[in-house]
C-alpha positions in Angstrom: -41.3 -15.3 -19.0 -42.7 -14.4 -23.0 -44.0 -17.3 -24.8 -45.7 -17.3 -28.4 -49.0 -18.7 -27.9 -51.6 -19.2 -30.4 -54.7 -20.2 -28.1 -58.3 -21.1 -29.9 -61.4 -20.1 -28.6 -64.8 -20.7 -29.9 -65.4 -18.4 -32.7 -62.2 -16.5 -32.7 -58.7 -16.8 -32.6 -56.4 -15.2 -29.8 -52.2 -14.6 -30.9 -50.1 -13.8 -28.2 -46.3 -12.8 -30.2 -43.2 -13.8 -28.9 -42.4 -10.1 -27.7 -45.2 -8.5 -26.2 -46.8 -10.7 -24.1 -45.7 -12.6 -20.8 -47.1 -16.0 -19.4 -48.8 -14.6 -16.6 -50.6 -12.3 -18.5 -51.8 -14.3 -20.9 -53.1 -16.5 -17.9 -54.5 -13.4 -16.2 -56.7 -12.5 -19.2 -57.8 -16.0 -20.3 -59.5 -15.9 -16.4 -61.2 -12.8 -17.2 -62.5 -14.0 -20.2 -63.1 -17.5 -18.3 -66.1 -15.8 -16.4 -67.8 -15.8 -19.8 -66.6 -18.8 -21.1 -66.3 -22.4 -19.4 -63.8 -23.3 -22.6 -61.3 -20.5 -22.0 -61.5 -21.6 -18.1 -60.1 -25.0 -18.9 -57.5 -23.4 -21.3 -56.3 -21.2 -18.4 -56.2 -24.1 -15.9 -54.3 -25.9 -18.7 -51.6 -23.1 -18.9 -51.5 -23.0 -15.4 -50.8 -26.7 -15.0 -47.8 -26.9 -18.0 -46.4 -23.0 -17.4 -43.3 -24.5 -15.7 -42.5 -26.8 -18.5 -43.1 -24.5 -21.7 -39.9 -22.5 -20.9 -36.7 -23.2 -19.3 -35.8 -20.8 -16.6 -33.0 -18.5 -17.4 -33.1 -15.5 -15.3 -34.3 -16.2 -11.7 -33.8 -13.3 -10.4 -32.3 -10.3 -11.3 -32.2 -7.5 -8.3 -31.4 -4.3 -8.7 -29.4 -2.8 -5.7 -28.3 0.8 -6.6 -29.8 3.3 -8.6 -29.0 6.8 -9.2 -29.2 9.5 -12.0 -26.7 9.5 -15.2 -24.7 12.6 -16.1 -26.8 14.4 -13.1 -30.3 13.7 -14.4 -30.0 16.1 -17.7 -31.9 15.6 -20.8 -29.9 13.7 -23.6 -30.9 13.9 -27.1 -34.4 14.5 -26.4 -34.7 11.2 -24.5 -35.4 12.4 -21.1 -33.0 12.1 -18.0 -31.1 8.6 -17.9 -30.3 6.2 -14.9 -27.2 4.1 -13.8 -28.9 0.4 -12.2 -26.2 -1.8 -10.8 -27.3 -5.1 -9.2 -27.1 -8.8 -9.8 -28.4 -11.2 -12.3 -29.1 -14.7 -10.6 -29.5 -17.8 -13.5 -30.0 -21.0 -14.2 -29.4 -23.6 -17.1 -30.6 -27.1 -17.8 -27.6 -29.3 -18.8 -29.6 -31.2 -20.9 -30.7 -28.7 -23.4 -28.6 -29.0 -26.3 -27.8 -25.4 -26.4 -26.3 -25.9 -23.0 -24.4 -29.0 -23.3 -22.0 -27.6 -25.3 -20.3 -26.0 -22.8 -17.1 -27.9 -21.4 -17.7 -29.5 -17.6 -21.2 -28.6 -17.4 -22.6 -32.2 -16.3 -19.4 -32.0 -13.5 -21.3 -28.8 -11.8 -23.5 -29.0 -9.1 -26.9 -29.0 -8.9 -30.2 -27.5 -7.9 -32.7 -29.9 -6.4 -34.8 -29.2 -10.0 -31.6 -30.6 -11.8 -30.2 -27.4 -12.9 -27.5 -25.1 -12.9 -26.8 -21.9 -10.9 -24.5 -19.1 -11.5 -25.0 -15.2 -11.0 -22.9 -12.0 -12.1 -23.1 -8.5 -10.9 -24.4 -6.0 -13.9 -24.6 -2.1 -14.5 -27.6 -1.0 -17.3 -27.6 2.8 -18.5 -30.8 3.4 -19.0 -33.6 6.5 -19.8 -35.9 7.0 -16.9 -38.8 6.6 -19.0 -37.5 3.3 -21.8 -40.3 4.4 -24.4 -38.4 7.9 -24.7 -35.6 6.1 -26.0 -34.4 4.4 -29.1 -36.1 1.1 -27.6 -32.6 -0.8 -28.6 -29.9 -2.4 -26.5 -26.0 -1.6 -27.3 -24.3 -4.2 -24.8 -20.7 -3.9 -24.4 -19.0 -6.8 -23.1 -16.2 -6.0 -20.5 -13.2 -6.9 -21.0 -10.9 -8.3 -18.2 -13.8 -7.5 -16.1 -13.2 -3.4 -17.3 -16.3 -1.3 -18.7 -14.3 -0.4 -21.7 -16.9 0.1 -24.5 -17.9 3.9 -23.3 -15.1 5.3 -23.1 -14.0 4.1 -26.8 -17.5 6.3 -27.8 -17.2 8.9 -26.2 -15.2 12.7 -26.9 -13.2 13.4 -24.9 -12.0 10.2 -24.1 -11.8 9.7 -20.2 -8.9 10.4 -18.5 -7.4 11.4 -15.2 -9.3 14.5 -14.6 -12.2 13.6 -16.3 -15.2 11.2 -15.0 -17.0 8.6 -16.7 -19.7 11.3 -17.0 -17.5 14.2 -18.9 -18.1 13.7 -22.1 -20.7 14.0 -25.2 -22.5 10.9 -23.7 -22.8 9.5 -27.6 -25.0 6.2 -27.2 -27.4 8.4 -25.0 -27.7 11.1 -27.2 -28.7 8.8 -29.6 -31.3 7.5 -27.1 -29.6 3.6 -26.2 -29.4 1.7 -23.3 -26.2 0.2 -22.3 -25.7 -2.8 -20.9 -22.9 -5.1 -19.3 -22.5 -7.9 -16.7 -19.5 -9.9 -15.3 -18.4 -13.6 -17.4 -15.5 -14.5 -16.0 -15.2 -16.8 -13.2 -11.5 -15.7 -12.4 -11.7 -11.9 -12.4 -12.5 -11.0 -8.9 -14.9 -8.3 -8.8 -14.6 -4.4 -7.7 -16.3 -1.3 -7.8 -15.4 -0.8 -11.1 -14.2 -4.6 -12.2 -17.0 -7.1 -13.6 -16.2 -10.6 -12.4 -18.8 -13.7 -12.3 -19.9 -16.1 -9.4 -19.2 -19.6 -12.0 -19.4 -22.9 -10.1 -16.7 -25.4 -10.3 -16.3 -28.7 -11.7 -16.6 -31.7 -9.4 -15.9 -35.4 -10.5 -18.9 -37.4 -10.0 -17.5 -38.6 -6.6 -17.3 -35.2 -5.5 -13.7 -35.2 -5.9 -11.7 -32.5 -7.3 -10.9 -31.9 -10.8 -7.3 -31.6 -11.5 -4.6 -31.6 -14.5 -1.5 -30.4 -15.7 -1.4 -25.9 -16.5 1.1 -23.8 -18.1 1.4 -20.3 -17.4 4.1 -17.9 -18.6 5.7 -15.1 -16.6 7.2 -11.5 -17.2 7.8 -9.9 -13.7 9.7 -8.8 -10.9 10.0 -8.9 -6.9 10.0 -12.4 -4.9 6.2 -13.5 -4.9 3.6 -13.3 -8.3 0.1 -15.3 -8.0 0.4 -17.9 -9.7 -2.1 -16.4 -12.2 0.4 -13.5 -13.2 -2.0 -11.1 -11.8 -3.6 -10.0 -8.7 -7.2 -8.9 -10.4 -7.8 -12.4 -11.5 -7.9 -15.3 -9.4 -5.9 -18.3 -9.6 -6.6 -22.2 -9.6 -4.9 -23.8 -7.1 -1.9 -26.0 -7.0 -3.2 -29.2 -5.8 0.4 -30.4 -4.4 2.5 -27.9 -3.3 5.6 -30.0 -3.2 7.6 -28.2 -6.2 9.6 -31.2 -7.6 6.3 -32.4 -8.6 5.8 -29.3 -10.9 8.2 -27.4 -13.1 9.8 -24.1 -13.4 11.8 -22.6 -16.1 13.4 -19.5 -17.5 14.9 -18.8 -20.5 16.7 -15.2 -22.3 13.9 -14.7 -25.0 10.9 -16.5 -26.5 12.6 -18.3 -28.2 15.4 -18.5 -26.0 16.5 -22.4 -24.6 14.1 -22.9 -20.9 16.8 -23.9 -18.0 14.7 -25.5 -15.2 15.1 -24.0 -11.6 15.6 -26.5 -9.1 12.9 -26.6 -6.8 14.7 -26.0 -3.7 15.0 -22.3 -5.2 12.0 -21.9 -5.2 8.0 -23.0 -3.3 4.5 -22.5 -3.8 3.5 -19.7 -1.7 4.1 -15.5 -0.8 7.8 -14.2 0.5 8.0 -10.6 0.3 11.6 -10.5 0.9 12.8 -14.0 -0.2 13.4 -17.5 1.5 12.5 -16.0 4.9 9.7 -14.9 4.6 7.7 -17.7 3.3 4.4 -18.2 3.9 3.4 -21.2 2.0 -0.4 -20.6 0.1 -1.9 -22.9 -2.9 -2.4 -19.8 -5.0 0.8 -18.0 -5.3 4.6 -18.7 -6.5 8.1 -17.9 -4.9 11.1 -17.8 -6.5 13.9 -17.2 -3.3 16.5 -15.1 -5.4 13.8 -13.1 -7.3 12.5 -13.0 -10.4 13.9 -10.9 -13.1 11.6 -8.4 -15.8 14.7 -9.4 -18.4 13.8 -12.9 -18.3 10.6 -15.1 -19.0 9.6 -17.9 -16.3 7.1 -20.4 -17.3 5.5 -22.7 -14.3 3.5 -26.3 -15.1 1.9 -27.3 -12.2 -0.7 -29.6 -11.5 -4.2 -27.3 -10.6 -7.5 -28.0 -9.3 -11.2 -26.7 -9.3 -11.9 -25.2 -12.4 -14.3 -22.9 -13.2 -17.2 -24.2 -15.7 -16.0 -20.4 -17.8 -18.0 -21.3 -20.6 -21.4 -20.5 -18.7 -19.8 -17.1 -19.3 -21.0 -17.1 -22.7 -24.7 -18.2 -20.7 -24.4 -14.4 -19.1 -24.3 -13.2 -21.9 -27.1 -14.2 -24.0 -29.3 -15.2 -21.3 -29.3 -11.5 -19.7 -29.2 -10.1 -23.5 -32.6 -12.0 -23.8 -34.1 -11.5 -20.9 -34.0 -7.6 -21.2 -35.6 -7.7 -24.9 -38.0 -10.5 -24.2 -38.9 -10.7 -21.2 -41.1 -8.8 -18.9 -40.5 -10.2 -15.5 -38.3 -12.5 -14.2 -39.5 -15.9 -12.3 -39.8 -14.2 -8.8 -41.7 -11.7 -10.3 -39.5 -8.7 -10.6 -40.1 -6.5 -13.1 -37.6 -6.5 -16.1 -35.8 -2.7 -16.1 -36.6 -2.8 -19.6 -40.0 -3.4 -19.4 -42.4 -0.6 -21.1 -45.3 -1.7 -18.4 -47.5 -4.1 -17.7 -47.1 -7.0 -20.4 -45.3 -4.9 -22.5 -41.4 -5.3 -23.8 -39.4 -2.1 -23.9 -36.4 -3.4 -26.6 -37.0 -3.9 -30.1 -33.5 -4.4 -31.1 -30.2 -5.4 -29.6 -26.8 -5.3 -30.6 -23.2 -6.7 -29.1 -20.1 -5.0 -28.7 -16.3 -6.3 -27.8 -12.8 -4.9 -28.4 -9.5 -7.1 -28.6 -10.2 -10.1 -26.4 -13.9 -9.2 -26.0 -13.9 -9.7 -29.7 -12.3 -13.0 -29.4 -15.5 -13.6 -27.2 -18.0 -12.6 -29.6 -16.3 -14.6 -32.4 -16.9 -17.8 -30.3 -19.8 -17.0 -28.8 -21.1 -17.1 -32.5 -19.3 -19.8 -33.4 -20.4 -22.1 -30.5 -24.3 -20.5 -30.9 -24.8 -18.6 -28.3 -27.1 -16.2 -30.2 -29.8 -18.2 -30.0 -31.6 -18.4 -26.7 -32.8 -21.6 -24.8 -36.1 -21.0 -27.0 -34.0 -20.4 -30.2 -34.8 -16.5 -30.2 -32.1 -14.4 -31.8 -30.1 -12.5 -29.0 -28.4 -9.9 -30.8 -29.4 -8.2 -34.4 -25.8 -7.6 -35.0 -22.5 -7.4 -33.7 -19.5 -5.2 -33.7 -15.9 -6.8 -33.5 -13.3 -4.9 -33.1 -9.6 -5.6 -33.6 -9.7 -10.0 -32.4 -7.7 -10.7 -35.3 -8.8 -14.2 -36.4 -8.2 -15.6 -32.6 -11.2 -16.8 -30.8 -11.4 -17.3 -26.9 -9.8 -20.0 -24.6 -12.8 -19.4 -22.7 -15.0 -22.9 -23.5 -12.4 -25.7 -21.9 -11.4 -26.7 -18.8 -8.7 -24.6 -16.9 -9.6 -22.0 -19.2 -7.9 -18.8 -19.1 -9.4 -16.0 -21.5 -6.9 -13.6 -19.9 -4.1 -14.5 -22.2 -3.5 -14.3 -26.1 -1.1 -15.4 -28.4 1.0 -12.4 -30.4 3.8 -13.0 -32.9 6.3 -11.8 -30.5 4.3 -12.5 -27.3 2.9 -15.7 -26.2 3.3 -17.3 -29.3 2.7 -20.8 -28.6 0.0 -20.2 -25.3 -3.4 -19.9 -25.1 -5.8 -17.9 -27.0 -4.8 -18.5 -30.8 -5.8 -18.6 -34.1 -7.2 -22.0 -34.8 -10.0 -23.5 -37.6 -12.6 -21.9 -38.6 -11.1 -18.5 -39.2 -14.0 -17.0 -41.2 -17.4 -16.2 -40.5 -18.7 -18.0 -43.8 -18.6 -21.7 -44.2 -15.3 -22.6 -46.2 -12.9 -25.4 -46.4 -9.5 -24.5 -44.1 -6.3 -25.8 -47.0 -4.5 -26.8 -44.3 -6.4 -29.0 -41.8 -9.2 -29.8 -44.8 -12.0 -28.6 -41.8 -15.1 -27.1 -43.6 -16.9 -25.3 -41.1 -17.3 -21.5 -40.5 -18.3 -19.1 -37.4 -21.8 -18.0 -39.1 -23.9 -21.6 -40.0 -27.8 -21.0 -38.3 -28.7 -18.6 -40.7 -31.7 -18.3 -38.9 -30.1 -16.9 -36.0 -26.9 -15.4 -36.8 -26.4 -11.5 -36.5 -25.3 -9.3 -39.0 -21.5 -8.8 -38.0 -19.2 -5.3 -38.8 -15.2 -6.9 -37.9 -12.8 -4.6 -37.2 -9.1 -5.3 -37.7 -5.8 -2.9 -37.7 -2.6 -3.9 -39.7 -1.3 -5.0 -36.0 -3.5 -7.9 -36.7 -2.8 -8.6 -39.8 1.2 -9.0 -38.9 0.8 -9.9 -34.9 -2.2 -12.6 -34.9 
C-alpha cells in the first residue's frame, strides 16, 4: 500500500510521494539506514507498529489466473507486444469511513472478524508486456450489463460475426494504453465473456432477511420468464410464493388500463408447457395460458436478500486506485501495473461508460466515488457517452441498474432522470434543490458528456 510520508532524520529530510513509494519500502530502507542510525531504527519500528492503521485496506488480494498474449504477441504502436490478464480482485471496505457509508445497506452486510466488509469481482487488464513501453495511462471501460463493450466502440472494423475481438486496428494499444474492466453488479451472473460481481447481501441485525415490496415490468413470450425478465441476471427472490399475496397485471399499452390476473392463472415457479408442468422455484414466474409479446405484464411481489449494489461503485474506484497507486497488494502480490520494485507504472487514468454505464459514471461522481478511501483522485477525466440526464438505480436497496426509463418505454420504472441534472452546482426550478454532480473540486475529473438527439427527446 503507497502512503505519503514525510519522515525527519537528523540533519536531513526524507519525502516519500504519494505515487512512487510503497509502505514496505519505505520500512525496508529506513532499516538499512537504521544500521547507521539508532533514530531512523526507532522510526522504522514506529512504522512498523502503526502500518495497519495508516491506510485502510482496499485491495486484499488481487490474483491473476490467466494470462496469454494480445493480438498474437505483435508489436503495437511502438509499445512492444501486449498481454490479456484475467483473474480476480478480492476487497474490503470499512463501514465507518464516511466515503463508505454512503452506500445503501452497508451496516446490514456481514462482517470480517476486523469489522469490515468483503466483496470480490472477476477482471480482464490489456496490458504491454513491458508497462514503461507504454503510454503509462489507464483507459477503464466500465462493462455494461456485465458486456466488455468499450473496445469494440474504438475499434475499425467494428467486431462482428466473423471477426474476433482481436481483428481490428487495436486503437487504445496503438496509442500505447492499458485497458481495464471488472464486474459491479451483484445480479449479472458471470460468463466467459459476462462481468458479474460476488456483492454480499443485506441481513437485519437479527440475521433475518431483508424483504419489501418490487415492481418489475414485462415484454415477453412462452409460459415461464425469471422473475428478473432475463436469464443473464439473477433475480431476488419471492419471499412467499403464495400468489394472492403479490400482484400481476397486464394492460394493451403503456399507458393502457392494468387488468389484474387472478392468481389461480398463474404461480411462482418454471412450466415449460403451462399448468402441468409446474415446478414451483422462488426465482421465476408462470403465467398458465402464456404470456403474450403484444401485451405488457407488470408483477409486485414481495422479495428478499438484496444485494448491497452500491459496493459496485467500490469496484470501481478501489481497483482504478489500486492499479495507479499502488505497488502491491496486502498479501504481497505484485500490482500488474507496477514498473518494479517500489515503483508505480500509471501516471494517469481515465473512465469510460456508454448508455447505462454512463448513468454509472454520472452517479459515481455525484455520490464521490472519485476520491479514494485516502481522498486520492481516481480518474483524471471521464467520458460519458449517451446517459441522457438519468443516473443509476444502482445505490438503494432492491436495486436494479438493468432497467431505464424511456419516453415510450418504462416511463414511470426505475432508472430516471431525477435532481441534480447538471454537473455544475445550480438550483433545480422545479424541486428548488441546489446541488450538482461535480462539488469536490479537489477531486472531480474533467468530464467530456456525450448525448444524441435520442436523448434529448427519449430521456
Amino acid at each position: 500500500m503507497a502512503v505519503k510520508c514525510r519522515v525527519a532524520f537528523i540533519g536531513d529530510d526524507y519525502t516519500n510521494e504519494l505515487n512512487y513509494v510503497s509502505l514496505s519500502s519505505l520500512v525496508r530502507g529506513l532499516l538499512v539506514r537504521a544500521r547507521r542510525r539508532r533514530n531512523d531504527l526507532m522510526m522504522a519500528t514506529w512504522l512498523l507498529i502503526v502500518a495497519p492503521s495508516v491506510v485502510d485496506a482496499r485491495v486484499v488480494r488481487l490474483e491473476v489466473e490467466r494470462k496469454e498474449p494480445y493480438a498474437e504477441g505483435r508489436s503495437l504502436g511502438g509499445h512492444g507486444a501486449f498481454e490479456r490478464l484475467e483473474g480476480t480482485v478480492y476487497m474490503e471496505v470499512d463501514p465507518e469511513d464516511p466515503r463508505n457509508s454512503i452506500i445503501v445497506n452497508l451496516d446490514k452486510a456481514s462482517k470480517t472478524a476486523s469489522g469490515r466488509v468483503s466483496f470480490s469481482a472477476p477482471f480482464v487488464i490489456i496490458k504491454p508486456v513491458d508497462v514503461m513501453r507504454g503510454n503509462r495511462k489507464i483507459l477503464y471501460g466500465i462493462n455494461n450489463r456485465g458486456n466488455t463493450i468499450e473496445l469494440p466502440w474504438h475499434v475499425f472494423p467494428r467486431p462482428g460475426s466473423t471477426e474476433t475481438s482481436e481483428d481490428n486496428d487495436h486503437l487504445f494499444f496503438e496509442l500505447g494504453y492499458t485497458f481495464v474492466d471488472a464486474g459491479w453488479a451483484g445480479d449479472i451472473i458471470t460468463t466467459e465473456t459476462r462481468l458479474g460481481a460476488n456483492l454480499p447481501v443485506a441481513n437485519e441485525t437479527d440475521g433475518s432477511h431483508v424483504s419489501s415490496s418490487v415492481r418489475i415490468e414485462y415484454s415477453t413470450e412462452g409460459y415461464t420468464v425469471p422473475l428478473k425478465g432475463n436469464s443473464r441476471f439473477r433475480s431476488y427472490e419471492t419471499s412467499d410464493i403464495d400468489p394472492s399475496h403479490s400482484r400481476l397485471t397486464v394492460r394493451d399499452s403503456v399507458d393502457g388500463s392494468r387488468i389484474q390476473i387472478s392468481p389461480d392463472r398463474w404461480a411462482f415457479g418454471q412450466c415449460e408447457t403451462g399448468r402441468l408442468s409446474l415446478r414451483t422455484t422462488t426465482t421465476d414466474l408462470c403465467l398458465f395460458d402464456g404470456f403474450l409479446p403484444s401485451k405488457f405484464y407488470e408483477l409486485t411481489y414481495p422479495a428478499r436478500d438484496p444485494w448491497v449494489m452500491g459496493l459496485g461503485y467500490a469496484v470501481t474506484r478501489d481497483l482504478a486506485s489500486f492499479l495507479r497507486y499502488e505497488t502491491e497488494d496486502d498479501a504481497g502480490n505484485p500490482n500488474p501495473l507496477a514498473a518494479g520494485g517500489a515503483t508505480v507504472g500509471i501516471g494517469r487514468a481515465y473512465g469510460f461508460g456508454i448508455s447505462s454505464t454512463g448513468m454509472y459514471l454520472r452517479d459515481f461522481l455525484y455520490l464521490g466515488f472519485n476520491a479514494d478511501e485516502d481522498g486520492r483522485q481516481v480518474f483524471d477525466a471521464v467520458r460519458i457517452l449517451i446517459p441522457g440526464t438519468h443516473r443509476l438505480f444502482a445505490n438503494v436497496e432492491f436495486a436494479d441498474p438493468n432497467v431505464y426509463s424511456r419516453q415510450d418505454q418504462n416511463h414511470d420504472f426505475t432508472s430516471a432522470s431525477y435532481a441534480p441534472f447538471t454537473y455544475a452546482v445550480t438550483t433545480d426550478p422545479i424541486s428548488g434543490l441546489r446541488d450538482g454532480i461535480l462539488k469536490r473540486p479537489d477531486t472531480d475529473p474533467l468530464v467530456m458528456h456525450i448525448d444524441t438527439a435520442n436523448e434529448f427527446w427519449q430521456m
